[in-house]
C-alpha positions, 0 to 999 in steps of 0.5 A, a space after each residue: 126347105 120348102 117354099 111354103 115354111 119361109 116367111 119372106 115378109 121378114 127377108 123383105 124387112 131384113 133387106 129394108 132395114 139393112 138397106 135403108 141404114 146404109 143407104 143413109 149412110 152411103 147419101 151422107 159420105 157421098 155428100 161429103 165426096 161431092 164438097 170435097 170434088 168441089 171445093 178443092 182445087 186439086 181435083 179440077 182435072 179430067 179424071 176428078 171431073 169423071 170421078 165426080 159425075 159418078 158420086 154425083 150419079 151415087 148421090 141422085 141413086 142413094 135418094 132413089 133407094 129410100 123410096 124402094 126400101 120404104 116399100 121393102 118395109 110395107 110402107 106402102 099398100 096400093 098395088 099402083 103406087 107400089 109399081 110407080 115406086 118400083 118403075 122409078 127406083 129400079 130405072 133411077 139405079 141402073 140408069 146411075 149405076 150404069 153411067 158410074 161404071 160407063 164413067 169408069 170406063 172412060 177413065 181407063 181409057 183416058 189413062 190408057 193414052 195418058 200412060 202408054 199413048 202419050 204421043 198419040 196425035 189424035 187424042 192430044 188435039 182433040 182429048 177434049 172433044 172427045 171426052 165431052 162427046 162420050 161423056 154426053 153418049 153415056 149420060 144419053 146410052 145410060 138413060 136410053 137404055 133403061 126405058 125398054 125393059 122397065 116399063 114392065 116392072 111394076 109390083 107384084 100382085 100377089 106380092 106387093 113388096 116384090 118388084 118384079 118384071 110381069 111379062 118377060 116375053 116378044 123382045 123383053 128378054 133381047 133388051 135385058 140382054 142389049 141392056 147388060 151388054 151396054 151397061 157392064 158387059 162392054 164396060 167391064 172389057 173395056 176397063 179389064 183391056 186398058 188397065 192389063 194394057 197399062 200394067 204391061 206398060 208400066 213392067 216394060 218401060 225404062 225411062 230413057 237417061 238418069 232419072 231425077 229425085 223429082 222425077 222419080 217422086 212424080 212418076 211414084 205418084 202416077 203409079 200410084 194413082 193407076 193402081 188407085 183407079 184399078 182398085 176402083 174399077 176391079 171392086 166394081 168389075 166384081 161386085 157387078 158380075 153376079 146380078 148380070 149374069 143373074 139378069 141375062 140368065 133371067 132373059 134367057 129363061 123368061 122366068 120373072 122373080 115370083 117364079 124363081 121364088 116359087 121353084 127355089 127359094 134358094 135361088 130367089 134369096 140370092 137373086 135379092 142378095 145380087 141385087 142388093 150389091 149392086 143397089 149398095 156399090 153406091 153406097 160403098 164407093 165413096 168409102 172404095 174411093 177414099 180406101 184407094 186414092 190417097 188424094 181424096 183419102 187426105 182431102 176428106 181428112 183435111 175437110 174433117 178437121 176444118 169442120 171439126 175445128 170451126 164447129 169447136 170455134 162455134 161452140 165454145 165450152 162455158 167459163 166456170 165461174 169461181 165464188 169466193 167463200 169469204 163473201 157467203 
């Protein structure tokens, strides 16, 4: 089909509708995760604590995605507030989404001493130390990261509800790729590494003497909530490998979006499909978290009921009053 019969104001519609509807629907089940993390207390360990930074990172992203939808829908019609729009919110959703999946990354690690390395003097005397050092460079390498490349992006001209990057030249495409690599590439090992070594680990070990009904019922749980955080992880590995294949392709050719769109059209559909799940893995986490954890998944169940309840005490229903027909 050639470039010149597709309308893409309605491709950009269709994305803005969609995205906009469940980005509101992703900010409201991220909410809820956060009352969740914080008011019960059995989430007050370190790998809960990491879990939330994510959602909290979700939620400031949802916020961001209102903004770029808005444009999507052609709410806005100046080329600089377009561009100021597009700057924000493409920084705001890699910066969270990076710091979401570097955070993940420091789960499988921390799981990864906790299960095979137990032992290890280090990270049992400094566990803590570390963790707040790491989680203080990937909150720092996941805001740095960004600011290279995105000062580039901005509206297009000729396209306004095209958010594109306008001059991908010089050392433009070095930091898309240092970017990448820092964000998922790195990471993605990172996770894909310490989970294999855990599965090994747990197919391996024999606990030494008679095991308890206690004991056995613990180490259940433990398998269990291993197999919940990789789900977690290998739903983000993979949804996250086509837009960064998608972008390092992108650096290497130094072809902007407008480009591609003019020589496929094809190829820049799917560029917008690549990076609409990306945009929409936090929207879709809260539902991974709650699909895989079972701790969060009877929480959220507990706190639906609570609210149910004490919204029914609020309201409620009117007596209904009888009148005796022998007094009409």
């Amino acid at each position: 089909m050639a470039n010149q019969t597709i309308d893409y104001g309605r491709i950009y519609t269709f994305f803005g509708v969609i995205g906009s509807t469940l980005t509101g629907i992703g900010f409201t089940s991220n909410l809820i995760l956060s009352y969740t993390f914080l008011t019960d207390k059995y989430f007050r360990k370190v790998t809960y604590y990491l879990m939330f930074i994510c959602v909290i990172s979700d939620v400031i992203a949802n916020i961001s995605l209102f903004f770029g939808y808005a444009v999507l829908l052609k709410q806005v019609d100046h080329v600089d507030v377009a561009s100021a729009i597009c700057r924000t919110v493409l920084f705001i959703v890699f910066t969270s989404y990076g710091i979401s999946f570097m955070n993940l990354a420091l789960i499988a690690v921390d799981r990864y001493f906790v299960v095979v390395r137990p032992l290890s003097l280090f990270y049992r005397y400094y566990k803590k130390r570390f963790l707040i050092f790491s989680e203080t460079c990937i909150l720092a390498l996941g805001t740095i990261i960004n600011l290279p490349g995105h000062y580039k992006m901005a509206a297009h001209k000729k396209d306004l509800r095209l958010c594109d990057s306008f001059n991908i030249t010089g050392m433009t495409p070095v930091f898309m790729i240092i970017s990448s690599t820092v964000r998922f590439i790195i990471p993605s090992m990172t996770i894909i590494i310490c989970y294999w070594r855990i599965i090994i680990h747990q197919r391996n070990y024999v606990r030494p003497g008679r095991q308890t009904k206690d004991q056995l019922d613990i180490e259940l749980k433990k398998r269990r909530h291993i197999q919940a955080l990789m789900g977690i992880s290998a739903f983000n590995v993979l949804n996250t490998w086509p837009f960064t294949a998608f972008y390092i392709g992108q650096a290497i050719t130094g072809k902007s979006l407008y480009q591609i769109r003019t020589e496929s059209s094809a190829l820049f559909v799917l560029s917008l499909i690549s990076l609409s799940v990306i945009s929409n893995i936090t929207i879709l986490n809260p539902f991974i978290y709650v699909k895989f954890d079972r701790n969060i998944r009877a929480s959220v169940l507990r706190n639906k009921k609570r609210i149910w309840a004490s919204l029914s005490c609020s309201h409620p229903h009117p007596k209904i009053k009888f009148i005796d027909s022998s007094h009409s």
